[in-house]
C-alpha positions in Angstrom: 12.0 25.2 -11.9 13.9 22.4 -10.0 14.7 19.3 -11.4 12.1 17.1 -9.8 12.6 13.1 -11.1 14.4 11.3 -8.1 17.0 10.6 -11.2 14.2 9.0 -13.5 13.0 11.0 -16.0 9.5 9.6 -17.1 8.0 9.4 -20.4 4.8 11.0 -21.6 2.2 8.8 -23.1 -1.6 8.9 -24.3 -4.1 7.0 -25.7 -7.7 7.5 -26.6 -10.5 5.8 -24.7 -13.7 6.4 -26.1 -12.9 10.2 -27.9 -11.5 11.2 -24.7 -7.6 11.1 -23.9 -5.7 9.2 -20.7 -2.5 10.6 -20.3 0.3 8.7 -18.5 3.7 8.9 -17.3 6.1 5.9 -17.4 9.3 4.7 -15.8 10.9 1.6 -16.5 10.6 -1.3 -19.0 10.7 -4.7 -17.3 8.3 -7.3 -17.7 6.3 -6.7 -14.6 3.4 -3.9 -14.4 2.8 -1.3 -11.6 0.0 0.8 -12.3 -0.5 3.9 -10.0 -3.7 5.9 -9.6 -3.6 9.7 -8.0 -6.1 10.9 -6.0 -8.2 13.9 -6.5 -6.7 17.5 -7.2 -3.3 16.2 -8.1 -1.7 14.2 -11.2 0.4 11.4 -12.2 3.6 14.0 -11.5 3.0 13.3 -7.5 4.4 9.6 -7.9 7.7 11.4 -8.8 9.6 9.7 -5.9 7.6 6.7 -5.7 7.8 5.7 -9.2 11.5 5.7 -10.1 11.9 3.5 -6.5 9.6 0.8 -7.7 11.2 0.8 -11.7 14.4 0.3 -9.8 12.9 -2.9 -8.8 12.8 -3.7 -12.3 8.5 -3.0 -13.0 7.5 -1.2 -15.5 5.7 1.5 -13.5 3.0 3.2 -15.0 0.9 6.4 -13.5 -2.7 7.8 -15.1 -3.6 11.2 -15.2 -7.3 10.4 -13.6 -9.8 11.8 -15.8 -10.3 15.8 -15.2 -6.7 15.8 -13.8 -2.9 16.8 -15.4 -3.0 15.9 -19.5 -6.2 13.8 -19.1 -9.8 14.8 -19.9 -12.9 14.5 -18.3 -15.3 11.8 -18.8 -18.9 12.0 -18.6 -19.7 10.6 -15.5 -18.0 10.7 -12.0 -19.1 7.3 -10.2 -16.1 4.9 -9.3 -17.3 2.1 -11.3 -17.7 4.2 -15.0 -13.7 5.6 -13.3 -12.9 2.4 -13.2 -14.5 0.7 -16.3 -12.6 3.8 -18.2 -9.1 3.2 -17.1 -9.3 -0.6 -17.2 -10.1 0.1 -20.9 -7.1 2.3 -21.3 -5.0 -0.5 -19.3 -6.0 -3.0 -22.3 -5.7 -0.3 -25.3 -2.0 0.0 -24.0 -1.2 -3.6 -23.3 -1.1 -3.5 -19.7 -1.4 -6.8 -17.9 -0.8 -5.5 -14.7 0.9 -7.3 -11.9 0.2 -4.9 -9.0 -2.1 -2.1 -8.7 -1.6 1.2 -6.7 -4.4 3.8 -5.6 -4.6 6.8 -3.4 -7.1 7.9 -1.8 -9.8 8.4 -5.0 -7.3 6.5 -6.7 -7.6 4.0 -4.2 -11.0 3.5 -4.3 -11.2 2.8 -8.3 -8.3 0.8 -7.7 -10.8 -1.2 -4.9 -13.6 -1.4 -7.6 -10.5 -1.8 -10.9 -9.5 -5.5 -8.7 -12.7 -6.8 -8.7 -12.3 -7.6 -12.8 -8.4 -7.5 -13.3 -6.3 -10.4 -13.0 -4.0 -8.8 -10.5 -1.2 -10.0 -8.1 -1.1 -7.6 -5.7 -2.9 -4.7 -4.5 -1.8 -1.7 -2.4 -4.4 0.9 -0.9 -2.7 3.8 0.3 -5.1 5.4 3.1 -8.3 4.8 0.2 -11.1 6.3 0.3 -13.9 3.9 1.0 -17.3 5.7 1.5 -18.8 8.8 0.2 -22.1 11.4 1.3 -22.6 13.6 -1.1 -24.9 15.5 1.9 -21.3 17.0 2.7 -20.2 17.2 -0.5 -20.4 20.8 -0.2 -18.0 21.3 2.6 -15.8 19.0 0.9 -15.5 20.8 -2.3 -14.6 23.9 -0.4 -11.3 22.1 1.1 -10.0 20.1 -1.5 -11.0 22.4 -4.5 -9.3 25.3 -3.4 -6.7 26.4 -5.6 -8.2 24.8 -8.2 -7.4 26.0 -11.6 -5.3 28.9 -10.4 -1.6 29.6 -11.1 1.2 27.9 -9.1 2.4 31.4 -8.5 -0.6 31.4 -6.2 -0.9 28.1 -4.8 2.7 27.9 -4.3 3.0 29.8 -0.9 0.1 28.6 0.5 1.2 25.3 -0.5 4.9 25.0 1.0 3.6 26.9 4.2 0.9 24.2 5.2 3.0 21.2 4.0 6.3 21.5 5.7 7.1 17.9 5.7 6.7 17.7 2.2 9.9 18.0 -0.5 9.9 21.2 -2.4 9.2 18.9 -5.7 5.8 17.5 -4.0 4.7 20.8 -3.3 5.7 22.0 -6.7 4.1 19.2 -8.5 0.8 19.7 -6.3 0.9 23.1 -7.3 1.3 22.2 -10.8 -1.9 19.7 -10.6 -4.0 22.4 -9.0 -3.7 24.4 -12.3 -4.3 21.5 -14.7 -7.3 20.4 -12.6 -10.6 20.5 -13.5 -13.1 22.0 -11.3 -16.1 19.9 -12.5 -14.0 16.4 -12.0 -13.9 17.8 -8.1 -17.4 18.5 -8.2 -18.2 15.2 -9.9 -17.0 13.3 -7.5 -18.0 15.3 -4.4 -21.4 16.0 -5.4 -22.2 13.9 -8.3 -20.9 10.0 -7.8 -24.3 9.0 -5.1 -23.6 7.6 -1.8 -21.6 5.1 -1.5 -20.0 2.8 0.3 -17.2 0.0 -1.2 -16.6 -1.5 2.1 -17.9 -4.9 1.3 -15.3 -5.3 -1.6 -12.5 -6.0 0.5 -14.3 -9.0 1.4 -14.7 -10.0 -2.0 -11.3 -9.5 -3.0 -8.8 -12.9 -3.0 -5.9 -10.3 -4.3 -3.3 -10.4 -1.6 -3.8 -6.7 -0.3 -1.9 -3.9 1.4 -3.5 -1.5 3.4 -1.5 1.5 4.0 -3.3 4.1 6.6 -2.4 7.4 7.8 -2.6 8.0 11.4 -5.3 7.8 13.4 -6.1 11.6 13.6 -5.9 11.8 9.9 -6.7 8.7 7.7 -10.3 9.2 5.7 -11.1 5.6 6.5 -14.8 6.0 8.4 -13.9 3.9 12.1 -16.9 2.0 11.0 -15.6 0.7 8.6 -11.9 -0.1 9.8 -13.1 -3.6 11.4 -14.4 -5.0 8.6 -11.6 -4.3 6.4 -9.2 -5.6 9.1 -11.4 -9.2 9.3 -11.5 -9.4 5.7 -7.8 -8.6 4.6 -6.9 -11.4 7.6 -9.0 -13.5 5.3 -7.5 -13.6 2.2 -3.7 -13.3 3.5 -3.6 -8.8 3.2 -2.1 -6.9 5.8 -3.3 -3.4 7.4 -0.8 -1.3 8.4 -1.1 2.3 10.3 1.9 4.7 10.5 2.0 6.6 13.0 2.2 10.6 12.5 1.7 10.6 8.7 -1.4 12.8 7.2 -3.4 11.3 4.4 -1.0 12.0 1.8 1.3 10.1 3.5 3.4 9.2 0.5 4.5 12.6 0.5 4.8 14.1 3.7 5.7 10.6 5.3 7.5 9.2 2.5 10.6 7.8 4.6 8.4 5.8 6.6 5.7 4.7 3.7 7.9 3.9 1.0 9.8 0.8 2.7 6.5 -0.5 3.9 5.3 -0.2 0.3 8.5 -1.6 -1.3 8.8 -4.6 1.3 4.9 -6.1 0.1 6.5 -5.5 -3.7 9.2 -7.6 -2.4 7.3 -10.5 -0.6 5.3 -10.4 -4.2 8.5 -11.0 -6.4 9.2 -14.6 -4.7 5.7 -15.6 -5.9 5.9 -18.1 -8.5 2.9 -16.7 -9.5 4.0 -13.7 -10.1 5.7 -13.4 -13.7 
């Protein structure tokens, strides 16, 4: 196995939120928390490059196995707010005030719902899922559970061949997340979290947010939806910003073109007097 830790080697942490364990990885030690959430089939491991990039900005970066996924365990129920309620609780068993919270897709979305009782600074949304039918939750189970729970001997190939933008440690961490990953936390959320739509909480969120969206041919975020987010981060000072030819795991695949964008909002934040 490569050597895959963009020169940062993280360490492992867990706690215990009501009998059931959050694993996290962590890089860094200053003052200032990043808290990054994964989204669904793969683990805290796929911040790898992102991570070490944001300590070196002197954060303490911290990354959650979501429940079902890499070290963590399930939880009983699969709707973003219990998600949400359960790593909040695992950010205050370990301390965390954070300054600036960082979702993914599912990640983003409980990091949508997490802002809406966190005293944040800043908030960045990386292509977020927003709205869910669990109608075709079927179909959707079928694409993003395969490889689920099978060895990265298997997934590997598959893997490297369909990703070709993505760095041999993305593809082997993904691989590695595939076999630690539950198939009833996919399921959960595909088919058991309702139907929902968190579209209204960018409205109700003063956080200065960063919208970070795949191209147009591949973000998840429903058209419908995309003016309403746009009126509302204008609103409360937030920015929406599309790159052009990245896929919805654009920190991966487009990580050259995502990272500065990402880096230059932490940035803007760290002049903010309000921001120690």
């Amino acid at each position: 196995m490569v050597s895959c830790d963009a020169g940062m080697s993280p360490t492992r942490g867990q706690v215990i939120i009501n009998n059931r364990i959050v694993s996290y990885l962590r890089w860094g030690s200053g003052a200032r928390h990043v808290l990054l959430l994964h989204g669904v089939t793969s683990s805290a491991r796929s911040w790898w490059r992102v991570a070490p990039g944001i300590a070196s900005l002197g954060y303490c970066v911290t990354a959650f196995d979501m429940p079902g996924h890499g070290e963590s365990n399930l939880i009983g129920h699969h709707d973003i707010a219990h998600i949400a309620d359960h790593l909040s609780a695992a950010c205050d068993a370990l301390a965390i005030p954070i300054h600036t919270l960082i979702g993914h897709s599912w990640g983003g979305a409980t990091a949508l719902v997490m802002a809406q009782s966190q005293p944040l600074q800043r908030l960045i949304l990386i292509d977020p899922l927003i709205k869910l039918d669990p109608s075709g939750g079927a179909q959707l189970v079928a694409k993003y559970g395969e490889g689920v729970g099978h060895s990265s001997a298997e997934t590997l190939p598959w893997l490297t061949a369909r990703n070709k933008l993505w760095h041999r440690c993305d593809v082997q961490w993904k691989a590695e997340a595939l076999q630690q990953c539950r198939r009833e936390a996919v399921e959960g959320l595909l088919l058991n979290s309702g139907e929902w739509d968190i579209t209204p909480l960018f409205a109700q969120t003063s956080i200065k947010t960063l919208c970070l969206v795949a191209d147009e041919a591949s973000t998840i975020i429903p058209p419908t939806s995309i003016p309403t987010i746009q009126k509302a981060l204008g609103q409360h000072a937030g920015r929406w910003v599309q790159i052009a030819g990245t896929d919805h795991n654009m920190y991966r695949g487009g990580f050259d073109v995502t990272m500065p964008r990402l880096i230059e909002w932490l940035k803007e934040g760290s002049d903010d007097p309000t921001s120690n």
